[in-house]
Each structure stands twice: as C-alpha cells, then as structure tokens.
C-alpha positions as CSV (number, residue, x, y, z in Angstrom):
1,X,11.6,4.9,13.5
2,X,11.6,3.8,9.7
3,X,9.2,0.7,9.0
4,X,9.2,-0.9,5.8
5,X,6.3,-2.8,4.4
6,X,5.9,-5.0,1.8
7,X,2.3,-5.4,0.2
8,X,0.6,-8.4,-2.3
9,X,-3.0,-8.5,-3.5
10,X,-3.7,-12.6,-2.8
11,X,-4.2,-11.8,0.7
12,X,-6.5,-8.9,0.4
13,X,-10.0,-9.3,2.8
14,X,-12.5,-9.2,-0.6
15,X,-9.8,-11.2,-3.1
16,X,-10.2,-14.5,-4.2
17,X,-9.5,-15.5,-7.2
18,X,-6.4,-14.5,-9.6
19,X,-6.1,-11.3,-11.2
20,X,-6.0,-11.3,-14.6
21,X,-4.3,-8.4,-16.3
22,X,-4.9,-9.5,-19.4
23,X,-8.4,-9.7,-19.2
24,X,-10.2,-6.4,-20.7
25,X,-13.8,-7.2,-20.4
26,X,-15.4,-4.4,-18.2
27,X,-15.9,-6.8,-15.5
28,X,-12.6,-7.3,-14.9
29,X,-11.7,-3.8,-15.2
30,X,-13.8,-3.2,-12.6
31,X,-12.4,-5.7,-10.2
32,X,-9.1,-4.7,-10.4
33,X,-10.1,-0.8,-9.8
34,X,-12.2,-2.3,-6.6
35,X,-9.2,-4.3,-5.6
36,X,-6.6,-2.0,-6.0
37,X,-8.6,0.7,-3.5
38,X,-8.9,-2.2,-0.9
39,X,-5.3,-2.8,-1.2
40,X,-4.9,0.7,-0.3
41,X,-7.2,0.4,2.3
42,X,-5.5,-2.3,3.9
43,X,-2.3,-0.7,3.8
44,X,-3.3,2.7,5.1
45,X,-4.6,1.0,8.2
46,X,-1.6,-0.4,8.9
47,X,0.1,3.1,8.1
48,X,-2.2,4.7,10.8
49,X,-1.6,1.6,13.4
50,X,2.3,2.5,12.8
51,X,2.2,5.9,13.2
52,X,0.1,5.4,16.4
53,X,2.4,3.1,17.4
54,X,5.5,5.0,17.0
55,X,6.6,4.8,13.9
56,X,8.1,7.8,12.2
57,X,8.6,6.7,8.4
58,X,6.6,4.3,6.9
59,X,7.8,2.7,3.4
60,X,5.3,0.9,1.3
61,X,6.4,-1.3,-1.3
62,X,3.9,-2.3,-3.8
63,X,4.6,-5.8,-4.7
64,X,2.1,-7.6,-6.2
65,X,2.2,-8.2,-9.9
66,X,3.1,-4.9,-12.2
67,X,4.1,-3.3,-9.1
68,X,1.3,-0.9,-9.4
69,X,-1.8,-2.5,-7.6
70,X,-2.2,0.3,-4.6
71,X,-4.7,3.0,-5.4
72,X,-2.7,5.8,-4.7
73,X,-5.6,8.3,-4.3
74,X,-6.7,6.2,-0.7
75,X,-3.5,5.7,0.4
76,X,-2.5,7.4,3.8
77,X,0.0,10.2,2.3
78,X,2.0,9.9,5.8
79,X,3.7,6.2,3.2
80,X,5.8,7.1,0.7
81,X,5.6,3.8,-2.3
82,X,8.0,2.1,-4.3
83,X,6.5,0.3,-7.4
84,X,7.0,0.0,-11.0
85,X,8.9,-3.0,-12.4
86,X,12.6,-3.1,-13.5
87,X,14.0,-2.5,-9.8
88,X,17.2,-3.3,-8.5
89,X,16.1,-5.1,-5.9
90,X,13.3,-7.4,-4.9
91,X,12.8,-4.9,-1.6
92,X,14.8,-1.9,-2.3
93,X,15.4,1.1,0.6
94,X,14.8,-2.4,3.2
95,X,18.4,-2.4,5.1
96,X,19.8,-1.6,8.4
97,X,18.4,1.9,8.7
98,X,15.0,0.2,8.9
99,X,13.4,-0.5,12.5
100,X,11.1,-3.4,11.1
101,X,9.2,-5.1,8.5
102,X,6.2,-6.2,7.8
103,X,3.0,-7.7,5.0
104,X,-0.1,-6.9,4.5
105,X,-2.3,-9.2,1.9
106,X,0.0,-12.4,2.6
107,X,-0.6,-15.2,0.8
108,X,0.9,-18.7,2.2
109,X,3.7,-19.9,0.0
110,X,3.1,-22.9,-2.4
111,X,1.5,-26.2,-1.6
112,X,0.1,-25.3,1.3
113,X,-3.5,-27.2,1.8
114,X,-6.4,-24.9,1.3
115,X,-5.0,-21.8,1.6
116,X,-6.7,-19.3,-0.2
117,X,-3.9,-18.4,-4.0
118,X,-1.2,-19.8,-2.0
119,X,1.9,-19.9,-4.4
120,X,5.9,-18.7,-4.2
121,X,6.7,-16.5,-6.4
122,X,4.6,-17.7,-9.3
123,X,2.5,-20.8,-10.0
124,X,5.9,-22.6,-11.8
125,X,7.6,-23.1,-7.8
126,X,6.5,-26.1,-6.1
127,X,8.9,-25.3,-3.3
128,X,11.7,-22.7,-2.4
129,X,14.3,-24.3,0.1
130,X,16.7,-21.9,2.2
131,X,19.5,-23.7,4.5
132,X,16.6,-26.8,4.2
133,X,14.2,-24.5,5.5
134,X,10.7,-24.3,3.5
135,X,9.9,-20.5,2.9
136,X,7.6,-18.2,0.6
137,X,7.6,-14.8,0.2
138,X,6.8,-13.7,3.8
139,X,10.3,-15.9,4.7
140,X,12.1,-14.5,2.1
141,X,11.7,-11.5,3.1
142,X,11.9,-11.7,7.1
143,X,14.9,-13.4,6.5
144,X,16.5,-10.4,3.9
145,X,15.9,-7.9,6.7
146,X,17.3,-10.2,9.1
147,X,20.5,-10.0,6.8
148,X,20.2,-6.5,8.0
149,X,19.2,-7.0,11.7
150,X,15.4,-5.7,11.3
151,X,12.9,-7.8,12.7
152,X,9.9,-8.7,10.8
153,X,7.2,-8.0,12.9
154,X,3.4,-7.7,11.3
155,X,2.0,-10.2,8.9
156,X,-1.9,-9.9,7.7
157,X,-3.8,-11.7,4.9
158,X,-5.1,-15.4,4.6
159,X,-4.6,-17.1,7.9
160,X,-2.7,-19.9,6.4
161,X,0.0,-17.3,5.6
162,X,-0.5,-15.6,9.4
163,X,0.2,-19.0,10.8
164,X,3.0,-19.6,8.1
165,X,5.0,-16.3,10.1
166,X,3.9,-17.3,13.1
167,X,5.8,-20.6,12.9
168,X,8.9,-19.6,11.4
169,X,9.2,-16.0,13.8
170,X,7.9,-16.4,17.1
171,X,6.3,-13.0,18.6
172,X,5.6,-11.8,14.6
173,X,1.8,-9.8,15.3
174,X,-0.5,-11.5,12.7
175,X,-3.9,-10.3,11.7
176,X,-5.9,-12.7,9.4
177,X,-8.9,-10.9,7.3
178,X,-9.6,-13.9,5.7
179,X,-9.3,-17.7,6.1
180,X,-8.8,-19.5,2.8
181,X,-11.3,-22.8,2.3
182,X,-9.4,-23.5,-1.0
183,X,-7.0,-22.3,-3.2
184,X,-9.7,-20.5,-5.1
185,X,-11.8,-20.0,-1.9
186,X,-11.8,-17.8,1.5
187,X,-14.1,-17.0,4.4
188,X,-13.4,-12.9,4.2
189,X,-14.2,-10.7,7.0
190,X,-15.9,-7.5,6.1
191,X,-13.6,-4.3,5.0
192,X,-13.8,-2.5,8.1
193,X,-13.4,-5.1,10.5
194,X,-10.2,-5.9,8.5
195,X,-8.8,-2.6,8.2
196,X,-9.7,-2.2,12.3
197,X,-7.8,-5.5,12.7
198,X,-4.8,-4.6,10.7
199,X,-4.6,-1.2,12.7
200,X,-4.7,-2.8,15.9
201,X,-2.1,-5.8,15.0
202,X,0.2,-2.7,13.5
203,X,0.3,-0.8,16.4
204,X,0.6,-3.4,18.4
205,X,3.7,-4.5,16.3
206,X,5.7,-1.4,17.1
207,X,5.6,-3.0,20.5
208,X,6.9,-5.9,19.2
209,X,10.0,-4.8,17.8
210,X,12.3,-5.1,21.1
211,X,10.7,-8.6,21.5
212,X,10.8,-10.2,18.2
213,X,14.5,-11.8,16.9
214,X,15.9,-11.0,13.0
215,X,15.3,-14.2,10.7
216,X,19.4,-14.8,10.6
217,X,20.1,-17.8,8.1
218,X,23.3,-19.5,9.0
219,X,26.1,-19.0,6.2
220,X,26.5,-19.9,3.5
221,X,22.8,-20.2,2.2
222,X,22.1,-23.1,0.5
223,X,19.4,-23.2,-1.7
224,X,17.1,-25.8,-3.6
225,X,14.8,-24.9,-5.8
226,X,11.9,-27.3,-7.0
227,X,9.6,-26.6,-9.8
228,X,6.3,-28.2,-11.3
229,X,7.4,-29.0,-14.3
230,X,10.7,-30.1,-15.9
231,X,12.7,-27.2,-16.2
232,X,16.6,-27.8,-16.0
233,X,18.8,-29.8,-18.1
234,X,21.7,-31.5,-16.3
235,X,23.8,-31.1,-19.8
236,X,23.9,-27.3,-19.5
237,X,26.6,-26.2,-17.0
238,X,25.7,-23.1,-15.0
239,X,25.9,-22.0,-11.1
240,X,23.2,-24.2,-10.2
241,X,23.9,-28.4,-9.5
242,X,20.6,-29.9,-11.2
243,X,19.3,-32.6,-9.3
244,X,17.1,-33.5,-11.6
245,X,14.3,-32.0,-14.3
246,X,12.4,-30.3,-11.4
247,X,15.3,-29.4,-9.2
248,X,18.7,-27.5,-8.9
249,X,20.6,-26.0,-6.0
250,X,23.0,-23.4,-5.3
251,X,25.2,-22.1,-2.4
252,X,25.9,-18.3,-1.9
253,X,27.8,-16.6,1.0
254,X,24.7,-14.8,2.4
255,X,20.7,-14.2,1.2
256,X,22.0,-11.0,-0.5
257,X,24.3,-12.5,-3.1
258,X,21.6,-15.5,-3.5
259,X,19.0,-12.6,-4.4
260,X,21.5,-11.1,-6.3
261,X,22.7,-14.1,-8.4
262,X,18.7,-15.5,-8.7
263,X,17.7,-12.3,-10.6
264,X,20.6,-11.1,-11.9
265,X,19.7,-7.4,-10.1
266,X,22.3,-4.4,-11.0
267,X,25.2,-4.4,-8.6
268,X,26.2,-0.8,-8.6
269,X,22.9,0.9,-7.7
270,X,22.9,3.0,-4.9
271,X,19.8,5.3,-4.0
272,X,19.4,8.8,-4.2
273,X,18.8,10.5,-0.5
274,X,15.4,11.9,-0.1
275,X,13.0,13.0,2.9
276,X,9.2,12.7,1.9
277,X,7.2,15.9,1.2
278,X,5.4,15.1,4.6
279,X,8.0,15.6,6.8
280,X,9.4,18.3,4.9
281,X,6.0,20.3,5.8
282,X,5.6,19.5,9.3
C-alpha cells in the first residue's frame, strides 16, 4: 500500500517562530540546519509507524517554503521525496493509486485563535472558502485526495491544526507535539516523545484507512477567497467575480481544475514511471 505524505515546518515539536530565509546571520543558519533535521526526524517516524503498519511505499512531499526543508541525510531511506519549487502540481504523484494521506508539522489554517504560525497558504489569506466550507492546507489537501478516493488519515503538529482535521474528517489519527499558546508561541513536547507519538498515531493510521471516508466536495466547487488587504479591482475582468477589495470567487467543475486555474500549473504533465532504489534491492 502507497501512502503519500505531505510535510510543513510550522508544526514542527521545537519550531516556533517564522523562518526566515533571508536572514544570513550565523544564528539563523543554524536554526534552520537544527530545524530542517527535526523535520526529518518527525517525518521518519511516521515513515517507520507506516511501514509497521502496513504500508509498502511511502511518498514524502516536502512542502514547506523552498521545498527543501527535510534533511535528507536523517531521513528514513525506505521515503522517497518530492521537493524543489516549479512543480506541476501542488501534491504531485497524490491520486488514486495512493492508499492514504497524511501531515506531519501541521499548522492550523489562518485566523485561528492562538494557534502556534497558523496561516493558509501565506500571511496575505485571511480565509480560503471551498463549497462555504472554511479550510487550510490540511483541507485542501484531504479534500484533493478525496477527488481521488484516498482517505486522509494522519495529521500531527500544533494541536490547533490536530483538532482542525479532526473536525472536518471524523476517524483522521492526530498526534499533537506541540500546543500553540500564541501565534508566535507553543508548549512543545520534547523530540523523542514527539517522534514516539507520531510513530504510534502512524501506525495506528494504517488501521484507519478502511474506517475513515474521502473528503468528497460536492460539484461544482465554489470558491471565495478573502485576503488582508485590498487586492482585487472590480474594473479588471477575469475568471474571478470580486466581491469587493478583499474578496473574489470562482466556480470550477471539481477541486482539480480549481487547483489548476488558481496556479496556473502545466496541463500536459505526466510522470515518468519509477520504483525506488529500495525496493529495487530487496
């Protein structure tokens, strides 16, 4: 069984405050190299928890920022990674061949009250609407593999985010390793208790996968999206309706084409067929 997982840094037991990549004071270099091997710790305890749990295939994409935040040198080498920036897709090789999904270092989306660097997307969205439905990036997601029929089925990182999944998919497994106090705050749980918590709740996910229903947004997909500051101009036509300076919708005929039509991804990309080096040896 193929998993896919999705990874950000805000959620991260140990991370509290923003990374700053264009910082360059040694200080700063040296968080980020600390943060990017928790990341990897994180994510190779969920790899292990999979694996134990049935898994057969685990993808890991690296999603926070430059798309190159995992330590690659303490990741498990059972995951093969997508990162880099320029993809096709927001969550490329996720589809129906996939068993489930899954997060690790969720943040909660924006606006919600102390959690710990909640935001959606980035710090311009006040609030990402989907069939009148309130989501971040964890519903985003859960609801693009529910386009494909995979359930998503982990979610670790602030507890704010762990209750966000928990609300909008019953029976997701959640394992908070930290509990944000503020948005630049968090009560963090040590790194070994969170990496044995994130193994545990990713085992116990594999379980999970019979029990726990696809995110399946009705069609079409409206969408409104809100912003902090003035941003559109009802004068200039487009495919959104602006409501107003802060607001403009849009209707697509599933999450796919919304993605596609947000981001302007390539349409004709198609990946190559590959089997990692790992199960080539064994």
């Amino acid at each position: 069984m193929k998993v896919y997982l999705m990874t950000d840094l805000e959620g991260v037991a140990g991370v509290y405050q923003w990374e700053s990549r264009d910082d360059e004071s040694l200080e700063n270099h040296e968080r980020r190299s600390r943060q990017r091997i928790w990341l990897a710790e994180e994510v190779s305890a969920a790899v292990d928890g999979l694996f134990a749990g049935g898994a057969t295939e685990v993808i890991v994409n690296d999603g926070h920022g430059a798309g190159y935040t995992i330590d690659l040198e303490h990741l498990d080498p059972r995951a093969t990674v997508v990162h880099g920036q320029q993809r096709p897709f927001w969550l490329p090789f996720l589809d129906e061949t996939c068993a489930a999904t899954g997060l690790i270092g969720a943040h909660a989306k924006a606006g919600t009250p102390n959690a710990n660097l909640c935001h959606t997307m980035n710090s311009k969205i006040r609030d990402w609407r989907f069939n009148d439905i309130s989501m971040g990036e964890l519903g985003l997601q859960a609801a693009i593999a529910g386009h494909y029929g995979v359930p998503f089925t982990l979610c670790t990182g602030d507890a704010h985010a762990c209750l966000e999944a928990e609300e909008l998919i019953p029976g997701v497994v959640t394992a908070p390793v930290k509990f944000g106090t503020s948005r630049l705050s968090a009560l963090t749980l040590s790194r070994e208790e969170a990496c044995d918590r994130i193994r545990e709740a990713a085992m116990k996910s594999m379980a999970a996968i019979t029990e726990v229903q696809p995110l399946r947004l009705e069609r079409p997909v409206h969408f409104r999206d809100e912003r902090v500051n003035a941003a559109f101009d009802e004068e200039q036509p487009g495919e959104y309706t602006v409501i107003d300076a802060h607001t403009r919708e849009m209707e697509a005929d599933d999450i796919i084409e919304l993605m596609y039509r947000i981001y302007n991804y390539p349409r004709d990309w198609q990946p190559l067929n590959f089997e990692p080096a790992w199960k080539r040896e064994h």
